[in-house]
C-alpha positions, 0 to 999 in steps of 0.5 A: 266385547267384540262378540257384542260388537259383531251382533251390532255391526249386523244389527246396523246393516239389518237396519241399513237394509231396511231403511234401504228397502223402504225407500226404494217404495218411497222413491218409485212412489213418489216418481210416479206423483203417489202420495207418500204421507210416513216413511218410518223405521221400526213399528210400535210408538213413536220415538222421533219424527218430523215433517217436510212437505207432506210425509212425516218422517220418523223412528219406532220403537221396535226396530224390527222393521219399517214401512212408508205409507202411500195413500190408497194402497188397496180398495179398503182405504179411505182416500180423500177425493181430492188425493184420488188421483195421487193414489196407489191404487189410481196408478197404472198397473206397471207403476204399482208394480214397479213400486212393489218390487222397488224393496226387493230390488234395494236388497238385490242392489244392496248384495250386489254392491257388497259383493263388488266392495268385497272383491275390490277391498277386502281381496277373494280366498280359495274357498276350497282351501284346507289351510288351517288356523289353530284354535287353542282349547276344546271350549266346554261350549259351543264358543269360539273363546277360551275358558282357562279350564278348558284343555289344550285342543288336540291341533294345538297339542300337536303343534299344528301351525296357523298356515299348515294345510292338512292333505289327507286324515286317516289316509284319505285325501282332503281337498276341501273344508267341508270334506276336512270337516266330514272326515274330523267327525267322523273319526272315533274321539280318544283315539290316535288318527294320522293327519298328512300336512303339508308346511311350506316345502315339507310333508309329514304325517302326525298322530293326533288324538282327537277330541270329543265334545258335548255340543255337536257329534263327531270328533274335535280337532281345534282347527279353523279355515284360513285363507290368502286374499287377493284384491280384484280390479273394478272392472274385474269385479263386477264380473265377480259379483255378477256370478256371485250373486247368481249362486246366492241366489240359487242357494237362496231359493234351495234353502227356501225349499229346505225350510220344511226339511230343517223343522224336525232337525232344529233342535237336534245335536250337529244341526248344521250337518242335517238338511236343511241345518244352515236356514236359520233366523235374524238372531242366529245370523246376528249370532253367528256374526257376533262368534266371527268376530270375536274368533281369531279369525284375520281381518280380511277374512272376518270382513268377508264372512260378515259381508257374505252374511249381510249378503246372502240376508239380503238376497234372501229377504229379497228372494221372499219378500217377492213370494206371491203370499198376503201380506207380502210384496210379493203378494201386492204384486199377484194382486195387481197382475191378478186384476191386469190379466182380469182387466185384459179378459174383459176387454177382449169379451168388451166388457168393462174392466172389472177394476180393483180386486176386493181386498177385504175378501183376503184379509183372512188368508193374509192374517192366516200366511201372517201367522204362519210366518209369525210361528215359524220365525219365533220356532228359528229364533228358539233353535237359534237361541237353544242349539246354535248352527256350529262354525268350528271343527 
């Protein structure tokens, strides 16, 4: 159940985010005296609309999406002559780009408030921490519950505490999770390793004896991070965000170009230790929340792992949506830069501005990049649904 309630929780922001990204275009347009005649949620038949003024307003039946639409997006639109004026495609190049970009900018906007909301309310963790929570079998599944036939995990078998930090494995110093994890695997399965841990005041060392399991390569130990929380002041904050928001970004455009790294690698065991092993599709975010919620996880630090998820979705989105690819904003936006530039060539030559770029003419590339992005989220979907990312160690 509350796995259930995990994938909702993501599916409501998901499309929180979209409504969001759509009125962004519907407010610049509509500043800018366009005509916006629909604003829906979801594509497919109608479920529910009403009109105020001149837009219908309305839900779809697949909530995959939404759009608003303005008239006289591009020079293939019949447009009455009256409405010319109040057209897309009548306004000045700033505007139409503002406009364009007005999605993007909800989902940075979006990010960026969450990112202040999580250091004010919930509290920031040192994300370096080797601080453990036990898990209390080895699951036959990649899962974070428990079966009743599934054995004691090896941390709980040795009687590793929530709270404990482990120092060092095999006698090799540890300092950060992603190294915990590393060295976990990479120790051989069945057979005694020594794991220094440090429990308030006191160090000691433990022989542990550590797992294998089917659904990923490497040993198993039951353990997963936990942290202590320590809230920021508002202006403090926006600071944090400032710089957090920065590294997503970062990370964002690195996992773009990861993408054609992360194909060969998506149905392989351990896939999230592969390049490119953390891009991943709506579903396996939606997945990936709905594991962390159910987990025995402390609230603040589900909230911040939710948050960060919903996050790093939306700087992301925001990131690709601006690629200079048919049939995206981006893609709008090199068009409309594409005729400005033209339009400033001529002008210096004293010739008259060419006008408005022939859309039609790029119909084939904007289905062709369409397609293309059709495959490879339904290939991210299969990986998602077949070999899901792992979370635990």
């Amino acid at each position: 159940m509350t796995f259930l309630i995990g994938v909702i929780i993501f599916v409501v922001a998901l499309l929180g985010s979209v409504m969001l990204h759509e009125a962004g275009h519907f407010a610049t347009a509509k500043a800018f005296g366009m005509k916006a005649t629909q604003f829906f949620v979801g594509f497919g038949s109608t479920i529910w609309s009403t009109k105020r003024g001149e837009t219908e307003y309305g839900v779809k039946a697949l909530p995959v999406g939404g759009f608003v639409k303005i008239t006289g997006m591009t020079s293939m639109d019949d447009v009455d002559p009256a409405d010319e004026p109040r057209s897309f495609r009548g306004k000045p190049g700033w505007q139409r780009s503002i406009v364009l970009a007005a999605g993007s900018f909800m989902h940075f906007l979006i990010a960026f408030v969450l990112l202040w909301v999580l250091a004010v309310g919930v509290g920031l963790s040192d994300s370096n921490s080797t601080t453990i929570g036990v898990l209390p079998c080895v699951p036959a599944k990649q899962r974070a519950s428990c079966a009743s036939s599934d054995a004691r995990s090896p941390a709980e078998a040795a009687g590793l505490r929530q709270g404990d930090k482990i120092v060092a494995i095999a006698g090799r110093p540890v300092s950060t999770w992603t190294q915990l994890g590393d060295a976990i695997k990479a120790q051989p399965a069945g057979r005694s390793v020594s794991f220094t841990v440090q429990r308030g005041n006191r160090r000691f060392t433990e022989q542990i004896t550590l797992a294998g399991v089917s659904w990923r390569k490497g040993s198993y130990l039951g353990v997963q991070p936990v942290q202590l929380f320590a809230r920021r002041g508002p202006i403090n904050a926006v600071g944090y965000a400032g710089s957090q928001f920065g590294s997503i970004v970062s990370q964002s455009v690195s996992a773009l170009g990861q993408i054609p790294q992360a194909i060969p690698y998506l149905f392989v065991r351990d896939r999230g230790g592969t390049p490119g092993g953390q891009v991943t599709s709506i579903i396996g975010a939606a997945h990936i929340t709905g594991t962390v919620v159910a987990a025995n996880f402390g609230w603040q630090q589900k909230a911040t792992i939710v948050l960060l998820i919903i996050i790093e979705v939306n700087i992301f989105v925001g990131i690709f949506n601006l690629l200079p690819l048919l049939p995206l904003d981006g893609g709008h936006l090199a068009i409309v830069l594409f005729e400005r530039l033209r339009a400033g060539w001529a002008r210096l030559r004293r010739r008259p501005d060419p006008g408005l770029v022939d859309i039609q003419r790029l119909v084939p590339v904007s289905v062709g990049v369409f397609a293309l992005l059709l495959a490879l989220g339904l290939l991210l979907i299969a990986a998602d649904i077949f070999n899901p990312v792992n979370l635990i160690q």
